[in-house]
N, C-alpha and C positions, 0 to 999 in steps of 0.2 A: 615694705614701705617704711620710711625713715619716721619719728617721728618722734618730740620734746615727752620723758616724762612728768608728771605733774604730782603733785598730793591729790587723792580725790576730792569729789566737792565737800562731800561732807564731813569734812577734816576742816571746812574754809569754817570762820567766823557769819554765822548769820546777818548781822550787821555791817557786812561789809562785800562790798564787789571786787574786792582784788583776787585774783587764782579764780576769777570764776565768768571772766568775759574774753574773750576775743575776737580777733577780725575774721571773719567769716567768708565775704566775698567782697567781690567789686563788679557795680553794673559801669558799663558804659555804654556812647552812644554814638553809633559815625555811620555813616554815607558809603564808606570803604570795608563793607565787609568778608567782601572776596582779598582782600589784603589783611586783613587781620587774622583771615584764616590760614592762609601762606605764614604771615607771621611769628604767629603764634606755633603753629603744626611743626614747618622747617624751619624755622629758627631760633624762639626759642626751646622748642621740643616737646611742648605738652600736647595732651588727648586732648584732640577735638572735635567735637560734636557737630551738624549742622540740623538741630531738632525740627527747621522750618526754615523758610526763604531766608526771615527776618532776623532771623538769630545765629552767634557763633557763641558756642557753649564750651568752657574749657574744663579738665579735669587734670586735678594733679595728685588725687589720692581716693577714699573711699567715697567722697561727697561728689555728688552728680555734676553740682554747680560748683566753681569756685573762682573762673573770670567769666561773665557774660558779656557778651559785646551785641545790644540791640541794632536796629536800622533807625537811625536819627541823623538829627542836623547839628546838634551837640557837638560832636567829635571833642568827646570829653569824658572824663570820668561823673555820673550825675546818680548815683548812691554807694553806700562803703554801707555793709552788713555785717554787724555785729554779731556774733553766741556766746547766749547766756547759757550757765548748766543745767537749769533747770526751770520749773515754773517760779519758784520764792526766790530765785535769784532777777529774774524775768520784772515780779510783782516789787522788788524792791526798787530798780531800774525804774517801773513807770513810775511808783511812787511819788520819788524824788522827782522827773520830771515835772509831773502833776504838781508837787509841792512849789515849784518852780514858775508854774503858767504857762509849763509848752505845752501848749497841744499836740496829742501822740491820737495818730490814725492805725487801725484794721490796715493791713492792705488784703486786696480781691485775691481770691483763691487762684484766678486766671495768672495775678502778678507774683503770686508764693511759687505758683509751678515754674515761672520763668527763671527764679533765683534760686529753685532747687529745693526748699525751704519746704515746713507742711503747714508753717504758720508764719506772719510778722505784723511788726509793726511800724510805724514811721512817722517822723516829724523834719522840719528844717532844721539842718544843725549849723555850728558854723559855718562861715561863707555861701548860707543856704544850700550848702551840700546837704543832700538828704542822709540822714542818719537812720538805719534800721534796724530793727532787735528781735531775733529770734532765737527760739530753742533749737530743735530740730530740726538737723539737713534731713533731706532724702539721700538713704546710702543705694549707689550703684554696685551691683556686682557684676559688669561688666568686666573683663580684663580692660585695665589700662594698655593702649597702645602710644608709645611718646618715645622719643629718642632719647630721652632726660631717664637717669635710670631711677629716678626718684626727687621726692620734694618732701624736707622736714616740715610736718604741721603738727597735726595731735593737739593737745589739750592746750598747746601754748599759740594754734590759730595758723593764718595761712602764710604768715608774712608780715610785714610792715605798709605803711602810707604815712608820705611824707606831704606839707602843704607850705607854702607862700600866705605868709598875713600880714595885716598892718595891726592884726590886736592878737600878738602872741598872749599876754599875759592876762587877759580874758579868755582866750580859746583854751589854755592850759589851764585855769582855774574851771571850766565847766567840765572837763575831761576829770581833773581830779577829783574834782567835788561829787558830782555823778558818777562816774566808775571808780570811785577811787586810785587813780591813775597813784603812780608813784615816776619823780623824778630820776632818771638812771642817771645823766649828767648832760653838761652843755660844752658847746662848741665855739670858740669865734674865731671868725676866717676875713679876709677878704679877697674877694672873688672879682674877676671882669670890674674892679676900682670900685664895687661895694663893700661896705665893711657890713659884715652880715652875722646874726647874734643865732643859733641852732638848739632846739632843747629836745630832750629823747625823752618820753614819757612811756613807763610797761605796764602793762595789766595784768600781766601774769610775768613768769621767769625769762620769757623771751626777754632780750634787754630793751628790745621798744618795739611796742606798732605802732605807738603814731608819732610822730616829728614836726614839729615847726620851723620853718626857716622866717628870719623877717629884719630888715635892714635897720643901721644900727641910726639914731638921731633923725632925720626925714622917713616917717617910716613912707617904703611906697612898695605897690606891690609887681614887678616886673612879668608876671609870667600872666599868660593867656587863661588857660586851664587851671582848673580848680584846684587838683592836684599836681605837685613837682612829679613823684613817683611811687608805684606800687613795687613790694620789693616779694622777691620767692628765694626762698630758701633751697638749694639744690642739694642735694643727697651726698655729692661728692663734688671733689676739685675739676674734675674733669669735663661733668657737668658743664659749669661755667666756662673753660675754656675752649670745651667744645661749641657749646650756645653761641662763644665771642667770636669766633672765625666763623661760624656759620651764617649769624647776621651778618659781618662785616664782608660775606663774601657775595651775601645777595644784597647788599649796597646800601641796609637800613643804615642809618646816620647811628654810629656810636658818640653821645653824651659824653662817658667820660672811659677810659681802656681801663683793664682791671688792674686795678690797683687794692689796698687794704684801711679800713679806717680805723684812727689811734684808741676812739671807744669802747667798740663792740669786737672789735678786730677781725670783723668778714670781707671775707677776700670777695672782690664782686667787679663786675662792670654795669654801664647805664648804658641802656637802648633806647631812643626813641620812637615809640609807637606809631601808625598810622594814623593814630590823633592828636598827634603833637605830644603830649603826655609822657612819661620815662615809664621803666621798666629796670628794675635792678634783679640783676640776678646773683648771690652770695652766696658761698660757702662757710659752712664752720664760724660761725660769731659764737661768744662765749655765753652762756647762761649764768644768769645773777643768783646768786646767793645771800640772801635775805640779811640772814646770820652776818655776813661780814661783807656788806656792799658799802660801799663810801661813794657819797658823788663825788664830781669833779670835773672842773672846768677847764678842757683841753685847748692849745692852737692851733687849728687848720684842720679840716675837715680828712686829709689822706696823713698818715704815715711815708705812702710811695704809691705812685702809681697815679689811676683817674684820671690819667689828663684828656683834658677837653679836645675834644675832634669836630664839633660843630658849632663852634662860636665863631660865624662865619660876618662879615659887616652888616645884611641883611639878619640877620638872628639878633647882633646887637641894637640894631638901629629897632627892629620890632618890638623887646625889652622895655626899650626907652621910650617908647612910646604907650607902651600897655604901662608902666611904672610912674610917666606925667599924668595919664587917663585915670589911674587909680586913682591922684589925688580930687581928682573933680564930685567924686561922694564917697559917703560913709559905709565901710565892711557891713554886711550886718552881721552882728554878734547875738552868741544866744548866751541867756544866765544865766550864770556859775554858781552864786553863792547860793 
C-alpha cells in the first residue's frame, strides 16, 4: 500500500496544526445505493463493503471507513472528516473553535461506528457542511479486495475536496486560521464564460486537500451539491487509465478526460458520481517542500487534457439556474479569525 511520508507528529510544533491534520473520510447521502455500489466496486475499483441494507462502505487502504455512502435523500456529500495525530493536537482544534463560538458536538457511538472512527466530533462548517475531528480510525485487517492496485494516503490523508463558494476568502481564512492551512497557489481560468478565481490550500505536504472555486466579480454559486469533487490518489498511472475506460465503458458521464494540471501536476480524470458530485481520480502530483515552496498564480486549470464530456444544454441551463438561485440568500459562513 502506497503511501505520503511525513515527519512524525512529534517533530510538529505544539502550537500549531500544520503536519498534523488531514482528510480522513467523506460521508454521503443518496437513494442510489445499489449504484454507488457498481460504482464505486467496477469502476472506480475500490473495496466495498455492504455492512447493512443502508450503507455502502468503501476501503482504499488500512482504515475500515474512508467513503461512506448512507441511504438519504441528500444525494450529496453531507460530512468531510478530518484526523488529527493525536489527543493535544485534537484539544488545540477544539480549542480554537471554542475560542471562536462554534459549537463542537460528541457524535453517538452508533454514528463513530458508521464512519469507522472510535471517536469524533462535529460542528457546521462552511456551507453548513458538517466538519468532523477525530483521532482514531478503526484499522481493518481484512485483505483489500479492488481492482485499483493501490491508493496514496498515509500521514498526508486520503485525498483532496474541492467546493463552489460565494465567500472564498472567508472560507480560506477559517481553514487557515483553524488548521493552519497554508496557501500552495491559485489558479484563474475561465470555464463555460465564467471567469472563475481557484485556491489550493495543504495541511500537510500533500499540495492540497481542500480547494475553493468561486467566480470572479458577481460571486454566484452554479453547482447543486455541496461539494464540486472528492479526489483519490491512485497508486499508479495505470490505475487511472484503467478506472477511465472502465467508467466510460459503463456509461457514468466523464466530467472532464484525463488530462494534467499546471499546479500540482496530477495526471487524473473527473467522474460524476450517482449523486451528481465528481470524483477525481490522480496520479503522481508532486509533494511540497516547505524549504523551497513559492506560491503562484497559474492560467487555466489543465496543462492538457480535461476536457469536458458533459456540459450538455441541460447541465448548462441547471448551472444557471442553481447560480441566479444562489443569489437570493446569504452562504453561511463560519469565523476565521
Amino acid at each position: 500500500m502506497a503511501t505520503i511520508a511525513t515527519a512524525a507528529s512529534s517533530a510538529a510544533a505544539p502550537n500549531t496544526l500544520f503536519g498534523r491534520v488531514r482528510m480522513g473520510y467523506l460521508l454521503a447521502e443518496s437513494a442510489r445505493l445499489e449504484e454507488w455500489a457498481k460504482f464505486t466496486a467496477e469502476g472506480l475499483g475500490l473495496h466495498v463493503d455492504i455492512p447493512r441494507q443502508d450503507v455502502v462502505a468503501c476501503r482504499i487502504d488500512s482504515h475500515q471507513r474512508r467513503l461512506i455512502v448512507r441511504e438519504g435523500a441528500a444525494e450529496d456529500a453531507i460530512a468531510i472528516g478530518w484526523q488529527l495525530d493525536d489527543e493535544a493536537a485534537l484539544e488545540l482544534a477544539l480549542a480554537r473553535l471554542a475560542g471562536r463560538g462554534i459549537c463542537v458536538r460528541a457524535g453517538s457511538a452508533e454514528a463513530a461506528a458508521l464512519r469507522g472512527v472510535e471517536r469524533f466530533w462535529f460542528f457546521a462548517g462552511p456551507k453548513k457542511l458538517r466538519t468532523e475531528l477525530f483521532t482514531n480510525a478503526v484499522i481493518s485487517d481484512q485483505p483489500l479486495r479492488m481492482k485499483a492496485s493501490g491508493f496514496v494516503t498515509g500521514a498526508a490523508g486520503m485525498g483532496h475536496v474541492a467546493v463552489t463558494t460565494r465567500q472564498p476568502e472567508v472560507m480560506q481564512a477559517f481553514f487557515k486560521n483553524v488548521f493552519d492551512a497554508r496557501l500552495s497557489d491559485e489558479i484563474e481560468d475561465k470555464i463555460d464564460g465564467l471567469n472563475l478565481d481557484f485556491a489550493f490550500l495543504r495541511f500537510n505536504e500533500r499540495h492540497h486537500s481542500f480547494a475553493t472555486a468561486s467566480t470572479r466579480g458577481v460571486r454566484l454559486n452554479p453547482l447543486r451539491t455541496q461539494i464540486h469533487h472528492m479526489n483519490l490518489q491512485c497508486a499508479s498511472l495505470d490505475d487511472v487509465t484503467e478506472a477511465f475506460l472502465r467508467c466510460r465503458a459503463m456509461g457514468y458521464p466523464i466530467a472532464n478526460t484525463i488530462g494534467q494540471h499546471p499546479n500540482d501536476r496530477e495526471l487524473s480524470f473527473y467522474v460524476q458520481t450517482p449523486s451528481g458530485f465528481e470524483i477525481e481520480l490522480g496520479w503522481n502530483p508532486l509533494v511540497v517542500d516547505e524549504r523551497t515552496w513559492r506560491t503562484t498564480t497559474y492560467q487555466g486549470v489543465s496543462l492538457w487534457g480535461h476536457r469536458p464530456e458533459n456540459l450538455s444544454l441541460r447541465v448548462r441551463l441547471g448551472r444557471f439556474r442553481h447560480g441566479i438561485a444562489s443569489l437570493m440568500q446569504p452562504e453561511f459562513t463560519v469565523r476565521g479569525e
